[in-house]
C-alpha positions as CSV (number, residue, x, y, z in Angstrom):
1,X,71.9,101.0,79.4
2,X,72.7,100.4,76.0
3,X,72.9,97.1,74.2
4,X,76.4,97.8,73.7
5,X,77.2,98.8,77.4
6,X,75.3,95.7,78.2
7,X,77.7,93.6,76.4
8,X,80.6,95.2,77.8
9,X,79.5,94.8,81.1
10,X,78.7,90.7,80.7
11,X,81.7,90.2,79.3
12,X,83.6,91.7,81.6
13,X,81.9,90.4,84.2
14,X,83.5,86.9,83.0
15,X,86.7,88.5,82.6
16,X,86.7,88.0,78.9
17,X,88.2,90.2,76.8
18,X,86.5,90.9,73.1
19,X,88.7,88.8,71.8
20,X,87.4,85.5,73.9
21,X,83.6,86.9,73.5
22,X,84.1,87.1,69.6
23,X,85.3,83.3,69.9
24,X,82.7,81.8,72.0
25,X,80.1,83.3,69.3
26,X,81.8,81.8,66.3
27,X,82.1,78.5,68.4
28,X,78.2,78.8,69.5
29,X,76.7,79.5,65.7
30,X,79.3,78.1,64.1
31,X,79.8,80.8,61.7
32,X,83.9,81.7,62.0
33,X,83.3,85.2,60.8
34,X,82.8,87.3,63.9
35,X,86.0,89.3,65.2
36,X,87.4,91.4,68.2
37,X,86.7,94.5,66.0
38,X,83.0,93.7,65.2
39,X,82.4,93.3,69.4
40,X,84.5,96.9,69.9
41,X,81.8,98.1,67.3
42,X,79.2,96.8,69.4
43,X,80.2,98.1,72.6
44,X,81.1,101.2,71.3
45,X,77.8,101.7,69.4
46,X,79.4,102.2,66.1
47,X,77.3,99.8,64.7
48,X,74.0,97.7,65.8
49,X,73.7,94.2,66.5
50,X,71.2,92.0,64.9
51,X,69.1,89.1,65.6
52,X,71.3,86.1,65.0
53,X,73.8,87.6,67.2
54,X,71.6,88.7,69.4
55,X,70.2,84.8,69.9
56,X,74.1,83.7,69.8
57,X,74.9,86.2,72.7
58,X,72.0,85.3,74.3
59,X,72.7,81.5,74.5
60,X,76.3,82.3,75.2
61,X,75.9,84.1,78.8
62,X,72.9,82.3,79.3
63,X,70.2,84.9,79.6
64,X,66.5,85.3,78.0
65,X,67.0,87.4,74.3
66,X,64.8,89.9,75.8
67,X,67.4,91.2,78.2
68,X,69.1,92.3,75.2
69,X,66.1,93.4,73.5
70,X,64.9,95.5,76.5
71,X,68.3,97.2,76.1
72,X,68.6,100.9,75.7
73,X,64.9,101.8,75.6
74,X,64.0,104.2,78.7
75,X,63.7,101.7,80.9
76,X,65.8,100.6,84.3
77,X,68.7,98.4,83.0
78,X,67.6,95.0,82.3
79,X,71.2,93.9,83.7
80,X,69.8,95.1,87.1
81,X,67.3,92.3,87.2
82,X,69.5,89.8,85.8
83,X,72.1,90.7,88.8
84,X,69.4,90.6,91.3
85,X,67.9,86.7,90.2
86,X,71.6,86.2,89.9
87,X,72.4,86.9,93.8
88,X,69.1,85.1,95.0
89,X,70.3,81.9,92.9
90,X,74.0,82.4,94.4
91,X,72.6,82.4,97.4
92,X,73.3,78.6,97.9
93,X,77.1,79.0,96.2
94,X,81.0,79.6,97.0
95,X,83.0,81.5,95.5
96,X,86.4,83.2,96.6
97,X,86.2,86.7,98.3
98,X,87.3,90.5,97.7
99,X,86.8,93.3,100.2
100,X,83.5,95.0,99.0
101,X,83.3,97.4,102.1
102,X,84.6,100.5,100.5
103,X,82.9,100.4,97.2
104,X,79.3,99.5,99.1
105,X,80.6,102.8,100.9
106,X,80.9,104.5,97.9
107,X,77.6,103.3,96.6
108,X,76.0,105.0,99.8
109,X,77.2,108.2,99.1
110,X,77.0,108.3,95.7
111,X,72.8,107.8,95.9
112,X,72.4,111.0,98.0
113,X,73.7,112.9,95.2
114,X,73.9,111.1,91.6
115,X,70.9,110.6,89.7
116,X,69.5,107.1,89.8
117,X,70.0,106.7,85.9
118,X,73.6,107.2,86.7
119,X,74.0,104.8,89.3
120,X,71.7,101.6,88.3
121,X,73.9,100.6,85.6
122,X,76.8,100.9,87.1
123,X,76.1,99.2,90.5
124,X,74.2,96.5,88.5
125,X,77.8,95.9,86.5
126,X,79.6,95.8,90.0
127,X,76.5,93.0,91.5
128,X,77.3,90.9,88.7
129,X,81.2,90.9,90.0
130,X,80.0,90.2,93.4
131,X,77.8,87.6,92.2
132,X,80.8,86.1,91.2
133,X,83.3,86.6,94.6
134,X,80.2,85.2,96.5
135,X,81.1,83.0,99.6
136,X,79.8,82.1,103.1
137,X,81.7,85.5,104.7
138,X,80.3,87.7,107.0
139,X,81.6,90.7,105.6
140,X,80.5,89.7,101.9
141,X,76.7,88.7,102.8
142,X,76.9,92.2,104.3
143,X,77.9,94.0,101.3
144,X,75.6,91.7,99.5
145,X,72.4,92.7,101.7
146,X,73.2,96.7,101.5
147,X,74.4,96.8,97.9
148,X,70.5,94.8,97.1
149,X,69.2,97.6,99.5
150,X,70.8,100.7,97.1
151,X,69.8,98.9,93.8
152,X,66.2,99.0,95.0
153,X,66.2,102.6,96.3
154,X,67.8,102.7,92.3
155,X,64.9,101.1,90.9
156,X,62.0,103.0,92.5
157,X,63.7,106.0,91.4
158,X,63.4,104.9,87.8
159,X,59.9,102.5,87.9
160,X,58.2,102.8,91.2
161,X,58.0,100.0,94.2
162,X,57.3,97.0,92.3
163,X,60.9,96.2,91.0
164,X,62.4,97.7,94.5
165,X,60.6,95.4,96.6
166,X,62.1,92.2,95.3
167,X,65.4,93.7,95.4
168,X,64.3,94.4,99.2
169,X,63.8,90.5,99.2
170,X,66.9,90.0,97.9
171,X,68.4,92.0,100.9
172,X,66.9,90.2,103.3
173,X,67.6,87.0,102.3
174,X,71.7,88.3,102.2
175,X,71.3,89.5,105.8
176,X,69.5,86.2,106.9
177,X,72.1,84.4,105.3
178,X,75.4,86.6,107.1
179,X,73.9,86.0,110.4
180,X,74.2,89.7,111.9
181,X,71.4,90.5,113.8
182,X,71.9,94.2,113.1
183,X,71.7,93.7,109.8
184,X,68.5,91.8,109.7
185,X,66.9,94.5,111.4
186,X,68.6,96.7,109.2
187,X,67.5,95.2,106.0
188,X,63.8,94.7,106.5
189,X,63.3,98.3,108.2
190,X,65.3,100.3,105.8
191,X,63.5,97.8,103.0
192,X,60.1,98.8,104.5
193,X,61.2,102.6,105.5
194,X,62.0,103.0,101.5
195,X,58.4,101.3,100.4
196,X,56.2,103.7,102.9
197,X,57.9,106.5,100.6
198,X,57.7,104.7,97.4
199,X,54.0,104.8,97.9
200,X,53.8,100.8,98.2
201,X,50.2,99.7,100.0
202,X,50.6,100.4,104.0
203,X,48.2,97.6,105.2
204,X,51.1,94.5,104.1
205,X,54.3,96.6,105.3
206,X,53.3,96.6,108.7
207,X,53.6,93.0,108.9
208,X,57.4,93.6,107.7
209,X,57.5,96.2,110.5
210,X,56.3,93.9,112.9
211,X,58.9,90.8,111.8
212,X,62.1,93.6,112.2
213,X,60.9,94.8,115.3
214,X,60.3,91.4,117.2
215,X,63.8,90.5,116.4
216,X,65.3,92.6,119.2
217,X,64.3,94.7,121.8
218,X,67.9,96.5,121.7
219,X,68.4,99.9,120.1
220,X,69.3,99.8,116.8
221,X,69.3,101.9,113.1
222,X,66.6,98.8,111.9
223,X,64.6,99.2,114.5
224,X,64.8,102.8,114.6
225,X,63.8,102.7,110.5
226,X,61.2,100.2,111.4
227,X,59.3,101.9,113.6
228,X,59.5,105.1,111.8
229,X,58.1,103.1,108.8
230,X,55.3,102.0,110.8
231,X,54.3,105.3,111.8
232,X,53.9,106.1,108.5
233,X,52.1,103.2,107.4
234,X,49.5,104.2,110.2
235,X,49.5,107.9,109.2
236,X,48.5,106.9,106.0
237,X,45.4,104.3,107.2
238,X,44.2,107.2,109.0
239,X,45.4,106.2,112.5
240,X,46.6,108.3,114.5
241,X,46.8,106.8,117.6
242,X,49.5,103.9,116.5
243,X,51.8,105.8,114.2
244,X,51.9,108.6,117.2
245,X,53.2,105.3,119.2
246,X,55.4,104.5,117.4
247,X,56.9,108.1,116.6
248,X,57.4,108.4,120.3
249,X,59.0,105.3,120.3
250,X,61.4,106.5,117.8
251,X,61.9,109.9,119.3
252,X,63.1,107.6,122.5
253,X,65.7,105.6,120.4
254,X,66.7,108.0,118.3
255,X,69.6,109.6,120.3
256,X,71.4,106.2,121.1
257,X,71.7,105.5,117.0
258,X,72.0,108.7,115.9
259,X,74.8,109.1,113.1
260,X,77.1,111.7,112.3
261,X,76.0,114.2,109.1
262,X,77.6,112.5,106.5
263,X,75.5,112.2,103.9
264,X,75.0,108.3,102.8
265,X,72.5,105.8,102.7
266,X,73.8,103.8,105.9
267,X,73.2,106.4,108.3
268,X,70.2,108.6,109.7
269,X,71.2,111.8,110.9
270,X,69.5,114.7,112.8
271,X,68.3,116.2,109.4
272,X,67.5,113.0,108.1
273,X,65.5,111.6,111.0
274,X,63.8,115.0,110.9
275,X,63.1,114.6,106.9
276,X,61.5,111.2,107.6
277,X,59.1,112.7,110.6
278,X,58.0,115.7,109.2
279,X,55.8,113.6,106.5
280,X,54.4,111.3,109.4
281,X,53.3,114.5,111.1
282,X,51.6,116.5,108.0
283,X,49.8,113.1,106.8
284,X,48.2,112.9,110.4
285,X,47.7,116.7,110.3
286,X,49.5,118.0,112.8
287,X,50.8,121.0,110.7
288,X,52.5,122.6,113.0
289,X,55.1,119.9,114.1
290,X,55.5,118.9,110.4
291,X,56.5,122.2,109.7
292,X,59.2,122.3,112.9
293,X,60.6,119.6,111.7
294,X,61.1,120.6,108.1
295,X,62.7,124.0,109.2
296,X,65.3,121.7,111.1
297,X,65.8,119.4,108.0
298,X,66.7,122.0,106.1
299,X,68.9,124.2,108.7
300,X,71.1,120.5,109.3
301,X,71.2,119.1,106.0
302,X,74.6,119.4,103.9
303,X,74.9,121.3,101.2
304,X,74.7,119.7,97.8
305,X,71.6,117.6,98.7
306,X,69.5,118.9,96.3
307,X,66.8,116.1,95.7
308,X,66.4,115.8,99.8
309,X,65.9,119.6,99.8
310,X,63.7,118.5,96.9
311,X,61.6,116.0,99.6
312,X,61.3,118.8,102.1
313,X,59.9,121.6,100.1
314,X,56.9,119.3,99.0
315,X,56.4,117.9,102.1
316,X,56.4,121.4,103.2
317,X,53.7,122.0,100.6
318,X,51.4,118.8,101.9
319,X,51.4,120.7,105.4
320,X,50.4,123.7,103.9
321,X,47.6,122.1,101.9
322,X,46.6,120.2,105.5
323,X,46.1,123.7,106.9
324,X,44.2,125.0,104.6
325,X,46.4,127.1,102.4
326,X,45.6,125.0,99.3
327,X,46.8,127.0,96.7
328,X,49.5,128.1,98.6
329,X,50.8,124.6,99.1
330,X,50.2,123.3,95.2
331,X,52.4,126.3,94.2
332,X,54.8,124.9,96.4
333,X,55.1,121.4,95.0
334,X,54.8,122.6,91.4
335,X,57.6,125.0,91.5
336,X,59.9,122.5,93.5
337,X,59.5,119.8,90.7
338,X,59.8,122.6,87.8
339,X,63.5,124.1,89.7
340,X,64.8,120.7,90.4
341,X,67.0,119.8,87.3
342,X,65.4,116.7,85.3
343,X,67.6,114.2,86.0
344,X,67.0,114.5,89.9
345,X,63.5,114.1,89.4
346,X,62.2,110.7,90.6
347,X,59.3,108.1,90.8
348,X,59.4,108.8,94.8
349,X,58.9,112.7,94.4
350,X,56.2,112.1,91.7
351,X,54.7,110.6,94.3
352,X,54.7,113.2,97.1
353,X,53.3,115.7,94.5
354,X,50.8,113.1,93.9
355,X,49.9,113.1,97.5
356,X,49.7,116.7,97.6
357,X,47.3,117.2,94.2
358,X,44.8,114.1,96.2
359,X,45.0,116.4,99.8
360,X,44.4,119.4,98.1
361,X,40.8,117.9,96.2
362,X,40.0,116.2,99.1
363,X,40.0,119.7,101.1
């Protein structure tokens, strides 16, 4: 996000128009010179801002100069952050209420098929308008928790698990706070679900596992992502005993949660469920399953998927390394990344390549 888009998106967030930002400049530094057309400048990126305004615009919506600094240089939007410490400070507030249901609808949908750059900015403009209709609803705190959940999926994309996971947090805390059981579970296993594939150390999300899972017994898409995230957290610690478990356990559950095809972030669907197993099973080895399972990922999942097709084909290529057809399998992975277009490429599927390239010496 550019320091002009940033601007735009603050003020807006207030409901200023550049008119009442250009004021509350000249009021804050005292220098009557700034006007409308200089901000449209700005947020058009006709012309740069410089360090005095930068302080002035600082001080004025009350945020640290290097948000605006940070602006526009490669990295995930500094707004994101600010929306997310935003929310978790909120989180003791009131503030009058607008349906969010349909656009956190339209925020899972969009992920499966925008690229993460696209989306961050944006949603991080619309969590900064939420921030402000915050209030003790039900329906809010939900949109709250699964709008925190996206951003962090957003995040990894861009810079890996350690942003993601406080936005995870941030879910959490939302769900805790809208009292829905099926949302608690919801948040931490999806939370937990999204770190195994992030790459995030196994050993302390099994205690998240374990807090999701004991707080029902009852069927349910947290539980269900819960224990799949467990299995995975297993698989990689090298035992195969627990994360089989716990597969079985899913394989149990899964047809009482099961979702429709749609393709959005809320919902796991036959190809989905089979996506998420088929990495369990060629990280324990069993080659053979893996492979089953990737076959039926890709013969169920919707066309125009491209980054999950993306998933499958290297997870495809870690079976292949498992049984021995090491070349085979690095071919694979490097001409998946190489066909997928650049801007669907992400932190998550460096990762799986990464995973490969270590199987593949170590065999």
């Amino acid at each position: 996000m550019s320091v002009g888009a940033l601007i735009r998106a603050l003020r807006e967030a207030r409901g200023w128009s550049q008119g009442r930002l250009a004021s509350a400049l000249c009021e804050a530094s005292t220098r009557p010179t700034l006007t409308r057309e200089e901000i449209s400048r700005w947020e058009n990126g006709k012309r740069s801002v410089g360090p005095f305004w930068l302080a002035h615009l600082a001080r004025t919506f009350a945020l640290p100069v290097e948000v605006f600094e940070a602006a526009g240089v490669g990295r995930p939007s500094p707004i994101g952050e600010v929306a997310r410490q935003g929310l978790v400070a909120a989180l003791d507030g009131r503030a009058s209420v607008d349906d969010w249901q349909e656009v956190t609808d339209d925020y899972g949908r969009a992920f499966m098929t925008l690229p993460a750059r696209e989306i961050e900015p944006q949603l991080a403009g619309d969590l900064l308008l939420l921030r402000r209709a915050l209030a003790d609803s039900q329906c809010l705190w939900e949109s709250v928790a699964r709008l925190s959940v996206v951003m962090g999926m957003a995040v990894a994309s861009l810079n890996g698990p350690a942003a993601s996971a406080r936005w995870y947090r941030t879910a959490v805390k939302a769900a805790d706070r809208s009292g829905g059981l099926a949302l608690r579970e919801w948040t931490r296993g999806q939370g937990a679900l999204a770190l195994v594939y992030e790459g995030a150390e196994p050993s302390s999300l099994i205690a998240v596992t374990t807090k999701a899972l004991a707080l029902s017994q009852r069927p349910s898409m947290g539980r269900l992502c819960a224990l799949l995230a467990q299995a995975h957290c297993y698989a990689r610690l090298g035992e195969p005993g627990p994360a089989r478990r716990d597969l079985c356990a899913a394989d149990e559950m899964f047809p009482s949660v099961a979702s429709p095809p749609f393709a959005t972030v809320f919902s796991m669907p036959q190809w989905g469920y089979s996506l998420t197993k088929t990495l369990v099973h060629a990280r324990l080895g069993d080659v053979e399953q893996s492979q089953r399972e990737q076959d039926t990922a890709d013969r169920l999942r919707p066309g125009g998927l491209g980054r999950f097709a993306a998933h499958t084909s290297v997870h495809r290529a870690l079976s292949f390394v498992k049984s021995g057809d090491v070349g085979v399998g690095l071919e694979l992975a490097r001409r998946t990344v190489a066909e997928l277009p650049a801007e669907q490429r992400s932190k998550v599927l460096g990762g799986f390549v990464a995973e490969v390239k270590a199987a593949a010496r170590a065999t």
